[in-house]
C-alpha positions in Angstrom: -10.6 18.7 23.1 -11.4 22.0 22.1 -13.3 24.7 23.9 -15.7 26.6 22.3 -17.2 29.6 24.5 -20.5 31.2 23.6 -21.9 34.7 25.5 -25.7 35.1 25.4 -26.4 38.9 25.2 -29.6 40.8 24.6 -29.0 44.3 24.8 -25.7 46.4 24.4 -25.6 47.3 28.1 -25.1 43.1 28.5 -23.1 43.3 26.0 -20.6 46.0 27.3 -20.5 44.0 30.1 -19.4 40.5 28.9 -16.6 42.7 27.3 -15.5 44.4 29.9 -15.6 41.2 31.5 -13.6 39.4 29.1 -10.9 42.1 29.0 -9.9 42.0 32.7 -9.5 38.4 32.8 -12.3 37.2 33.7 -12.9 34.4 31.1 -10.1 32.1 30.3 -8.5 31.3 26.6 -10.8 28.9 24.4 -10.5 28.2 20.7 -13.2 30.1 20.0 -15.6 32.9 21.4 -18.4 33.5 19.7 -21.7 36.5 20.7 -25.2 34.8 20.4 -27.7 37.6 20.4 -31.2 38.0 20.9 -33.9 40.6 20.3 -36.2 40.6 23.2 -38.4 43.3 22.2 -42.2 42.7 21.4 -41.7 43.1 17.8 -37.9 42.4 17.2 -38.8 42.8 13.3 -39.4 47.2 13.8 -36.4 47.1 16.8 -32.7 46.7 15.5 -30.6 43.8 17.6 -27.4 45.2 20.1 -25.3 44.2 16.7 -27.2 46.7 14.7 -26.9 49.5 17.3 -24.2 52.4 16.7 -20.5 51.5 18.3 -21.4 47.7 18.0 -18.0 47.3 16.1 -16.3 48.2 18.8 -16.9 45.2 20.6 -16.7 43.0 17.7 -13.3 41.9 17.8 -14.0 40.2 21.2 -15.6 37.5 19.5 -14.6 34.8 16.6 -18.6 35.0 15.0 -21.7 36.6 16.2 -24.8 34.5 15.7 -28.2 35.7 15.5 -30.7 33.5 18.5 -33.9 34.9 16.4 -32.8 33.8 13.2 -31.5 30.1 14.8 -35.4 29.8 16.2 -37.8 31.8 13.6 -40.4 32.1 13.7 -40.8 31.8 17.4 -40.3 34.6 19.8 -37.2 34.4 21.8 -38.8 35.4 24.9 -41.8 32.4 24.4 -39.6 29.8 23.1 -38.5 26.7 25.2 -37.0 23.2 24.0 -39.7 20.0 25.0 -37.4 18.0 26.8 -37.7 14.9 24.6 -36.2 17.5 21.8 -33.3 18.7 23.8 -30.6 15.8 21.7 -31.8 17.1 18.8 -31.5 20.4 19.1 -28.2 19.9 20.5 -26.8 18.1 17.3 -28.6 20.6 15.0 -26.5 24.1 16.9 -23.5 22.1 16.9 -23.8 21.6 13.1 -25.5 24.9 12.3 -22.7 26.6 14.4 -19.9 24.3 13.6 -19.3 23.6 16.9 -17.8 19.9 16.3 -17.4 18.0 19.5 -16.1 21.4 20.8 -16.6 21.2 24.8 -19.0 24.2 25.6 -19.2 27.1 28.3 -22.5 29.4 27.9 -22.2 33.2 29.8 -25.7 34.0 30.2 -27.9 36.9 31.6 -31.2 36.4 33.2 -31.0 32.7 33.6 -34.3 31.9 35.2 -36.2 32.7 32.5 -36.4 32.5 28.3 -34.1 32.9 26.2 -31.6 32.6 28.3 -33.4 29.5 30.0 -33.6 27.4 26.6 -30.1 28.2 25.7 -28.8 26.7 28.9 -31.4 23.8 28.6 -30.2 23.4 24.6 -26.4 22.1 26.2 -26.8 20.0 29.5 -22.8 20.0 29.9 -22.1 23.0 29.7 -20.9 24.9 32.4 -22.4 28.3 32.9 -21.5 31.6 34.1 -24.6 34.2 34.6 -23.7 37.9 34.1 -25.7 40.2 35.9 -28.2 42.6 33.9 -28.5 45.3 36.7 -30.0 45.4 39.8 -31.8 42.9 39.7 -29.0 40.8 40.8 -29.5 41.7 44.5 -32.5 40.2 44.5 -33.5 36.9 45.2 -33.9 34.5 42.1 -37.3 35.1 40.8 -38.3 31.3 39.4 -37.3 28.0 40.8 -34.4 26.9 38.3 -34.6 23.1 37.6 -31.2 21.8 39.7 -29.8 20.1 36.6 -29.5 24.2 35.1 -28.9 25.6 38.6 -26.3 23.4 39.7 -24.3 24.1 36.7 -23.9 27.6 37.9 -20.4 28.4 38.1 -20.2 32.2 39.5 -22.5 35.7 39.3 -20.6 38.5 37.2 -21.6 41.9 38.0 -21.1 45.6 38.0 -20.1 47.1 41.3 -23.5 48.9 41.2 -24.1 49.3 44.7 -20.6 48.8 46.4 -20.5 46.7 49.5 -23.6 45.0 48.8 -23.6 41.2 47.5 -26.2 40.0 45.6 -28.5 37.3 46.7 -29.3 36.0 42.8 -28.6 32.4 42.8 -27.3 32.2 46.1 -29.9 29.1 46.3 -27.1 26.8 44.3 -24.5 28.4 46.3 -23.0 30.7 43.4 -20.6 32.8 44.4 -20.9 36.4 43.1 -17.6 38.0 41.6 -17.2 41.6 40.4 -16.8 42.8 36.8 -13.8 45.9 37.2 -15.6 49.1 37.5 -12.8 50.4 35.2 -12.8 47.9 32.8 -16.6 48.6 31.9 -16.1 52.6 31.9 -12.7 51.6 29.7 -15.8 49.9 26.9 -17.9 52.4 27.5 -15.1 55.1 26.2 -15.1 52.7 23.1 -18.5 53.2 22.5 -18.7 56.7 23.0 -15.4 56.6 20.6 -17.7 55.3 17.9 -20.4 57.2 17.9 -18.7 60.7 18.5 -22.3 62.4 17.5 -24.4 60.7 19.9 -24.7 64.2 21.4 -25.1 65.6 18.6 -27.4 68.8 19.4 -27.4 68.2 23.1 -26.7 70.8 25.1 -23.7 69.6 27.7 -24.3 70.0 31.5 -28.0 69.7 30.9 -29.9 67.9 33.0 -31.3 64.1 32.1 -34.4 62.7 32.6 -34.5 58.5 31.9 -37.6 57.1 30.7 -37.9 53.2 31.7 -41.4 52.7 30.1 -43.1 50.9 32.9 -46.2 50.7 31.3 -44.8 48.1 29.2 -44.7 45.7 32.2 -48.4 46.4 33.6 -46.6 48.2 36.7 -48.1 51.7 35.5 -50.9 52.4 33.1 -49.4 54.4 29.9 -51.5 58.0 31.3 -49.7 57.3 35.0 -46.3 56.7 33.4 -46.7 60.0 31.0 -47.6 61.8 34.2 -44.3 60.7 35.9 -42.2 61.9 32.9 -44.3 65.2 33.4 -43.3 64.9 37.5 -39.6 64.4 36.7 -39.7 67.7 34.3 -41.2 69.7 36.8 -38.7 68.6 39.5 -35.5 69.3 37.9 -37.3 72.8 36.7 -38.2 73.3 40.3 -34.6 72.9 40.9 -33.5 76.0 38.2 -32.7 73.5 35.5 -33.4 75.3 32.4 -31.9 73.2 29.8 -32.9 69.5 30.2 -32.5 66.3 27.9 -35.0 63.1 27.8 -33.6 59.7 26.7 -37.3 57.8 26.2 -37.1 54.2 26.2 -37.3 52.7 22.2 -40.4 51.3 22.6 -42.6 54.2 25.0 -45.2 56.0 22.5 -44.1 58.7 20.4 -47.2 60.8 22.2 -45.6 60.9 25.4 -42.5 62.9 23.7 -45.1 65.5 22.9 -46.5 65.6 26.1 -43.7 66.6 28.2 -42.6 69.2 24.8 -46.3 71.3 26.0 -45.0 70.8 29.7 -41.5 72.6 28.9 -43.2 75.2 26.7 -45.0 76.4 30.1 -42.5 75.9 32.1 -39.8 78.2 30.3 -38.0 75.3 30.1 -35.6 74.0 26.8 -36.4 70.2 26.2 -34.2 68.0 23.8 -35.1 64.8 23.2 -33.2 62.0 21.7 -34.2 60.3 18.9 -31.4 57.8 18.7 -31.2 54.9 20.6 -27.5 55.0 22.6 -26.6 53.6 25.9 -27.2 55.8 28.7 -23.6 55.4 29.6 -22.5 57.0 26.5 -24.4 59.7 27.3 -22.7 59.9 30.7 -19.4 60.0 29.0 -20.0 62.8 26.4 -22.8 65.2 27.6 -21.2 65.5 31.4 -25.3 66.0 33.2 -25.4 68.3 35.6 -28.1 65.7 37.2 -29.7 62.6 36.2 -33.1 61.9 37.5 -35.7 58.8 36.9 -37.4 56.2 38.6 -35.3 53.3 39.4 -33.4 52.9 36.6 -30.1 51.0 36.5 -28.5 54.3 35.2 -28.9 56.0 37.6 -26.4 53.6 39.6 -24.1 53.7 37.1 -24.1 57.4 36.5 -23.7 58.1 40.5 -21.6 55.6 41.3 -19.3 55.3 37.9 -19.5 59.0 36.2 -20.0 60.7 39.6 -22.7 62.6 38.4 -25.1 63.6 40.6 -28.3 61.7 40.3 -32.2 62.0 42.0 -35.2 59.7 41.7 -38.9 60.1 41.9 -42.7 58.0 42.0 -40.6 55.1 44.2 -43.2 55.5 46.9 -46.1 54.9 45.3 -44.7 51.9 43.1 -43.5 50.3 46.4 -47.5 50.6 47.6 -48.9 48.9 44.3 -46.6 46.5 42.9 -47.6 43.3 42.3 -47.6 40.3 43.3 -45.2 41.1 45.8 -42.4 38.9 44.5 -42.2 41.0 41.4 -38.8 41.3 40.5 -38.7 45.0 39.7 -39.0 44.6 44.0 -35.5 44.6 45.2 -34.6 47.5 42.1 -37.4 49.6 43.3 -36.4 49.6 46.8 -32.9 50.0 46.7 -33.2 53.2 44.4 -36.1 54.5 46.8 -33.8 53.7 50.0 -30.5 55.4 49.0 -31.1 58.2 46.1 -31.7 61.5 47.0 -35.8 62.4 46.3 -36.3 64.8 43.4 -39.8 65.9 44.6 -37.9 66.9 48.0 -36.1 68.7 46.5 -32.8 66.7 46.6 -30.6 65.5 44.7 -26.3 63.4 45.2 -24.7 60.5 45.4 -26.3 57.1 45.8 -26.5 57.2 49.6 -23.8 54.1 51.2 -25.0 50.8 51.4 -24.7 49.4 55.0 -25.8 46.4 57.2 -29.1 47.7 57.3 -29.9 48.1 54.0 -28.1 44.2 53.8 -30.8 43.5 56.4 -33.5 45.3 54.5 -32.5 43.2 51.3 -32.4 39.4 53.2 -35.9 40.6 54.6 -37.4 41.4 51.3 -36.0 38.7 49.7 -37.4 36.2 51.9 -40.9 37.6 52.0 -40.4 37.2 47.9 -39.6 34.3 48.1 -40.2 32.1 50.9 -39.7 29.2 49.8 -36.5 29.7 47.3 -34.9 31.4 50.4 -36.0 29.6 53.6 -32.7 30.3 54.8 -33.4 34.3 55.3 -36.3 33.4 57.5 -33.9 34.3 60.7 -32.5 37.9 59.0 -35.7 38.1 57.9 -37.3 38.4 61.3 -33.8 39.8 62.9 -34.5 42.9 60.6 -38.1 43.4 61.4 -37.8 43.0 65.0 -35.5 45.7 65.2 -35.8 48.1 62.0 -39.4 48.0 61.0 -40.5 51.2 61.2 -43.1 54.7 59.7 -39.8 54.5 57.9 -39.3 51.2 56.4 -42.9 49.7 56.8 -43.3 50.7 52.8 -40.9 48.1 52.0 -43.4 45.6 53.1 -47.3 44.3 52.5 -48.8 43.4 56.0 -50.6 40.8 54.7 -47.6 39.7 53.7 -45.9 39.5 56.8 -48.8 38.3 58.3 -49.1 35.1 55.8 -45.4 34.1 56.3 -45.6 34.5 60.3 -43.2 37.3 60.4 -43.3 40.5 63.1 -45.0 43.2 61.6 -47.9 41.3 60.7 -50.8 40.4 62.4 -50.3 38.4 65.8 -52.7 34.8 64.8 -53.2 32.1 67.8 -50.1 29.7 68.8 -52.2 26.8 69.5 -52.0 24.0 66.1 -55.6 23.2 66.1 -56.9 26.9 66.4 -54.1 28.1 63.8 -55.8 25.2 61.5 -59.1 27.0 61.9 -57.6 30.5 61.6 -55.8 29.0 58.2 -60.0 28.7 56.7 -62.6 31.2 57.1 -61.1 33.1 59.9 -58.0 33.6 57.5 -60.0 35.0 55.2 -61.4 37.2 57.6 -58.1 38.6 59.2 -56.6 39.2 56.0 -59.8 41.4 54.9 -59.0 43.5 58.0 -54.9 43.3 57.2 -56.2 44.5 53.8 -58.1 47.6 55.5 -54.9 48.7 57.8 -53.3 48.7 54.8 
């Protein structure tokens, strides 16, 4: 029987990846390998797909066909689209026909697996076997939705960047998925190809200026536009304060063209020379051909990948307060946030490096906040959970956690309730309430 191998990719950066994946090996032969790709953005009709992007062709020949996910479900949204079970045979049979897939037996390489698209593709072939690719670092956290077993248990392996070296990534570790590294080589080797293509991606850019990295966190309701124009602002001033008089801002393709003009007024008075790039190009490239002389933002995956992959030295600012209002506290953006605010240097202190190490402690910082995400996905962390807080919570580390939180799940840190089962039941009513109001005041 023939084997038919389909990669699920939604932005370039995933896309690089599966490549650089495919190239050291880590996919065996098939008949046929074909890109399925899907624009995620709000309105995919005024934002061009990873296959329209510049240096697409180089990663072409990896593949047999690349099929287009939007166009295969139009008019729905990729990202609010989902198979009713009872449909699931027949959307089988109409892929395999659309995609001539014959009675080919199927492997899927997906990212973001607990959620749409990626979901519904998985759901759309119940034998197929799957490999999930990781699409930053959001891997090291714990998996954010409870994955019906009959997807989850298909699970074959985690790919992923060495991002944080030393550090294994608790995604899908539920199923018992074994994570299993992408060559740190092989993806700067794609990345050259990239860069390769688009030679002008620079064009205009002065080289060893310093970058700033917009994320666009407004987007996702975890700043309000005016906060996340004021952080762009913060980063400007911080790599000024630092005698950076040449400095380069990549904003995210969908942030409002206003903020550009913004941070143009805030270079004007601070002598400063601001470029800002118009094209969209992966932050990698970037890397590659302008050679920073710092890379700062929030909690970016770049910034791992510049400091850890380019060696370029990187800093990071506004983790602090996004650690004290994030919410709920199982948001995902969690375990990135922290893990850029606990080892890169702070640009409004002045500092800036290397990614700090990761060590057991952070490890131990990780299981902890992974199990106070999620408590019941990861009842297993429960003892590291309460290993780590009864020796590391500190002034220090107490902004990792909520003490209502802690106090909810019974953990130390929280606030001490009654042993005794029938005054516990009471305390669980109307004196609950009440002891979380105070928790709520401590803050």
């Amino acid at each position: 029987m023939a084997t038919t191998q389909i990669f699920f990719a939604s932005s370039l950066y995933g896309a690089a990846t599966l490549a650089a994946a495919i190239d050291s090996g880590g996919f065996t032969t098939a008949d046929r390998r074909l890109l399925l790709v899907s624009n995620n953005a709000a309105t995919p009709e005024t934002t061009p797909a990873l296959d329209e992007m510049a240096g697409f062709e180089r990663l072409r020949d990896r593949f047999d066909d690349v099929l287009s996910w939007n166009g295969t479900i139009s008019p729905f949204h990729p990202g609010g689209w989902a198979p009713r079970g009872d449909d699931v045979p027949l959307w089988e049979r109409y892929l395999r026909q659309l995609w001539e897939l014959g009675d080919d037996r199927i492997e899927l390489a997906v990212e973001s697996i607990q959620v749409n698209p990626a979901l519904a593709v998985a759901q759309l072939f119940p034998d197929a076997a799957l490999d999930v690719y990781a699409d930053g670092l959001m891997s090291y956290g714990p998996t954010r939705n409870k994955i019906d077993p009959l997807v989850g248990e298909r699970v074959r392996r985690l790919l992923h960047l060495d991002l944080v070296p030393g550090l294994k990534p608790l995604l899908l570790a539920e199923f018992g998925v074994e994570p299993q590294l992408v060559p740190t080589e092989a993806f700067v080797k794609v990345v050259g190809e990239l860069s390769d293509a688009v030679p002008d991606a620079c064009a205009g850019v002065p080289e060893g200026a310093a970058l700033l990295l917009g994320q666009y966190l407004a987007a996702l309701g975890i700043l309000t536009p005016v906060e996340e124009e004021g952080l762009h602002v913060r980063m400007l001033a911080g790599v000024a304060a630092l005698g950076h008089r040449r400095v380069v801002f990549k904003p995210h393709p969908t942030a409002p063209a206003a903020w550009t003009r913004t941070l143009e007024r805030q270079a004007a008075s601070l002598g400063v020379e601001l470029t800002v790039l118009e094209r969209p190009v992966l932050a990698e490239v970037l890397f590659k051909q302008m050679r920073p002389a710092l890379v700062a933002g929030c909690f970016s995956t770049a910034l791992f990948t510049a400091g850890a992959f380019y060696g370029v030295p990187v800093a990071r600012i506004g983790t602090g307060p996004l650690l004290d209002r994030l919410s709920p506290y199982q948001n995902s953006n969690r375990v990135p946030l922290t893990i850029a605010d606990a080892l890169l240097p702070d640009l409004a202190a002045g500092e800036t490096g290397p990614p700090a190490a990761a060590d057991g402690q952070l490890a131990g910082l990780l299981s902890a906040v992974g199990f106070a995400m999620q408590p019941k996905l990861r009842a297993d962390l429960r003892p590291a959970a309460e290993r780590y807080l009864h020796a590391g919570l500190d002034a220090t580390t107490a902004r990792y956690f909520k003490r209502r939180r802690l106090t909810v799940l019974g953990l130390p840190g929280g606030v001490p309730l009654p042993r005794n089962r029938a005054v516990r039941r009471m305390v669980r009513g109307r004196r609950m309430r009440r002891v979380l109001k105070r928790v709520a005041a401590l803050g």
